[in-house]
C-alpha positions as CSV (number, residue, x, y, z in Angstrom):
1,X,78.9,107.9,131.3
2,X,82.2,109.2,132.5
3,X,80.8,110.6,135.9
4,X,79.4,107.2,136.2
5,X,82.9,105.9,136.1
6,X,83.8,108.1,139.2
7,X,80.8,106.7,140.7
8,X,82.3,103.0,140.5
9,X,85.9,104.1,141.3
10,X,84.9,106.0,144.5
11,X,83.3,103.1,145.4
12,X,86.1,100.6,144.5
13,X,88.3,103.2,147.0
14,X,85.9,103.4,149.9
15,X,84.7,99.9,150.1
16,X,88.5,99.2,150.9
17,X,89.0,101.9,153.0
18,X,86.2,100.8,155.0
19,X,87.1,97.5,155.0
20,X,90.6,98.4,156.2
21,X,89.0,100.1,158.8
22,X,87.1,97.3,160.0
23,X,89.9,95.5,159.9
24,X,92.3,97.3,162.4
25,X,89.5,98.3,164.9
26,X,89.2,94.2,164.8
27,X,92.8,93.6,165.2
28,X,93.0,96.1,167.7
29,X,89.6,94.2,169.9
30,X,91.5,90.8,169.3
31,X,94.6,92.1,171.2
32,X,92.9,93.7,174.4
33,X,91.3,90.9,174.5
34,X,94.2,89.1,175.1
35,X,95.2,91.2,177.4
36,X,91.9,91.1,179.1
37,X,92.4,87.4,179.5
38,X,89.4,87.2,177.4
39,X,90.2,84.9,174.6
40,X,89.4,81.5,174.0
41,X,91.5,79.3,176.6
42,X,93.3,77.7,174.0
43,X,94.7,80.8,172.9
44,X,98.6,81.4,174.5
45,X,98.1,85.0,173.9
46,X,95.3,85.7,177.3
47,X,97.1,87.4,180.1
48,X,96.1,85.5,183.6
49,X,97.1,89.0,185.3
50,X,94.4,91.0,183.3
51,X,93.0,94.0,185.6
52,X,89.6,95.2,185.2
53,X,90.9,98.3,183.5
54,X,92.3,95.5,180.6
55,X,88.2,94.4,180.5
56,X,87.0,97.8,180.2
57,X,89.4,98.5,177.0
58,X,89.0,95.1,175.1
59,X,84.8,95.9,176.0
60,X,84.8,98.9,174.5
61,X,87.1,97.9,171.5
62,X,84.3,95.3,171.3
63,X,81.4,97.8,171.1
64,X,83.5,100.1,168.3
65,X,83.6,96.5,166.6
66,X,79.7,95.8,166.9
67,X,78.7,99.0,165.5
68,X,80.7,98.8,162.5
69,X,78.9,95.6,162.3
70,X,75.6,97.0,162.3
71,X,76.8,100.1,160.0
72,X,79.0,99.4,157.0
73,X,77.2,96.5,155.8
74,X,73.9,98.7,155.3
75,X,76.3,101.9,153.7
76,X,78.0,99.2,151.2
77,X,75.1,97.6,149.9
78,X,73.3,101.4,149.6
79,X,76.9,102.9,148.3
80,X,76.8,99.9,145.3
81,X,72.9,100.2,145.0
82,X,72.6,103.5,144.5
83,X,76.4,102.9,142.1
84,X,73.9,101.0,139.9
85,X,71.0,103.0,139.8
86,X,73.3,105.7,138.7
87,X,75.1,103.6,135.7
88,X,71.2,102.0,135.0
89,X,70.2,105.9,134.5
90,X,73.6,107.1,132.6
91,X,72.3,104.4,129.7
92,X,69.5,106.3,129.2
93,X,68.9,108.7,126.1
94,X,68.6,111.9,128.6
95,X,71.6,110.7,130.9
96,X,70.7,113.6,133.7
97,X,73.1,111.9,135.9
98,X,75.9,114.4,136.7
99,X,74.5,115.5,140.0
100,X,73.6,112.1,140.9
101,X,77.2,111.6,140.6
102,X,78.0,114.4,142.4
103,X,75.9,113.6,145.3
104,X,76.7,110.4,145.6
105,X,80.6,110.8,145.8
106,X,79.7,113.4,148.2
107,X,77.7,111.4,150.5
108,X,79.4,108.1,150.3
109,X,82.8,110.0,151.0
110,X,81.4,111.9,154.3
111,X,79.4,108.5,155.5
112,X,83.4,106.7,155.6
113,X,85.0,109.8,156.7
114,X,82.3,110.1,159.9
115,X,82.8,105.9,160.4
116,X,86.3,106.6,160.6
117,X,86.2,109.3,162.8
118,X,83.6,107.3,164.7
119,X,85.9,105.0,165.8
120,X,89.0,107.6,166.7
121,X,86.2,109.7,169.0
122,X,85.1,106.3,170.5
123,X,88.7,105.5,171.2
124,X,89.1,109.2,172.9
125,X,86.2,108.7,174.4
126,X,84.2,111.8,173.4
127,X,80.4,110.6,174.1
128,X,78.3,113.9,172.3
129,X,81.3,114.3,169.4
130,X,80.6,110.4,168.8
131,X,77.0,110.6,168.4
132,X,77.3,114.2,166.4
133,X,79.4,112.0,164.1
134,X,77.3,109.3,164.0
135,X,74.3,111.7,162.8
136,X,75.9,112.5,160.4
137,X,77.1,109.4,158.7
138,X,73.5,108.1,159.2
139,X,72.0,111.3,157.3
140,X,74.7,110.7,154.7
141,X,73.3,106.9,154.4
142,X,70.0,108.3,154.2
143,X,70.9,111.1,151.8
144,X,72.4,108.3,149.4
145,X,69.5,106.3,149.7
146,X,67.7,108.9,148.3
147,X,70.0,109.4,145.3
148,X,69.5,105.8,144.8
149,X,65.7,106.3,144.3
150,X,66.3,109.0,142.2
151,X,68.6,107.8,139.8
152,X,66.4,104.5,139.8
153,X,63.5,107.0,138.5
154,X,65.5,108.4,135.9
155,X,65.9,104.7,134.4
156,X,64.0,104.3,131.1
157,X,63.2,100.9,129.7
């Protein structure tokens, strides 16, 4: 049961972390856009004088936005899933969970690491290091899918 507990608190840790994260790549979006003279008109923070280069920065800070979008929902609902399936299995007589545990700090650990990093390389601009990256996170995803079966399977009624 203890492992389990490690399970819940790495969770607790990297929702926020990815949350954070979230949260200053969308700062960061909502001020090129102002200085891409892209906000709504009624906002006094758009700069009439915006040059296409401004664009070009608040776009891309847009797209960096968009894939977290698509990304971190999906890892958070798998991180706490699979969290369950774990605690589900550690109430069982045999409690085989330790390298569930293991596995699934592991995995959810690398997938926010590589979503972090994600979003410095998209920043830099490093097209194959971004996708390499992005591999990675997504096999992570996929990995703690897998635990999540697993440790469903070990459940015992």
């Amino acid at each position: 049961m203890g492992s389990s507990l490690v399970v819940f608190q790495t969770c607790s840790i990297l929702s926020v972390v990815l949350f954070l994260k979230y949260f200053v790549t969308n700062l960061r979006w909502a001020v090129l856009k102002g200085k891409a003279n892209l906000r709504a008109r009624e906002d006094v923070n758009n700069n009439p004088n915006a040059t296409q280069d401004d664009v070009d920065r608040a776009t891309q800070a847009g797209r960096i936005v968009q894939n977290d979008l698509e990304n971190i929902p999906f890892a958070l609902v798998f991180m706490w899933g699979t969290a369950l399936a774990i605690l589900g299995a550690a109430l069982t007589p045999l409690n085989n969970t330790s390298d569930l545990c293991t596995a699934h700090v592991v995995l959810a650990t690398i997938f926010t690491v590589t979503r972090v990093t994600h979003s410095i390389i998209y920043i830099l601009q490093l097209p194959l290091s971004r996708g390499g990256v992005f591999i990675i996170g997504t096999t992570a995803l996929f990995g703690m899918g897998i635990v999540g079966i697993v440790a469903a399977f070990e459940m015992t009624i």
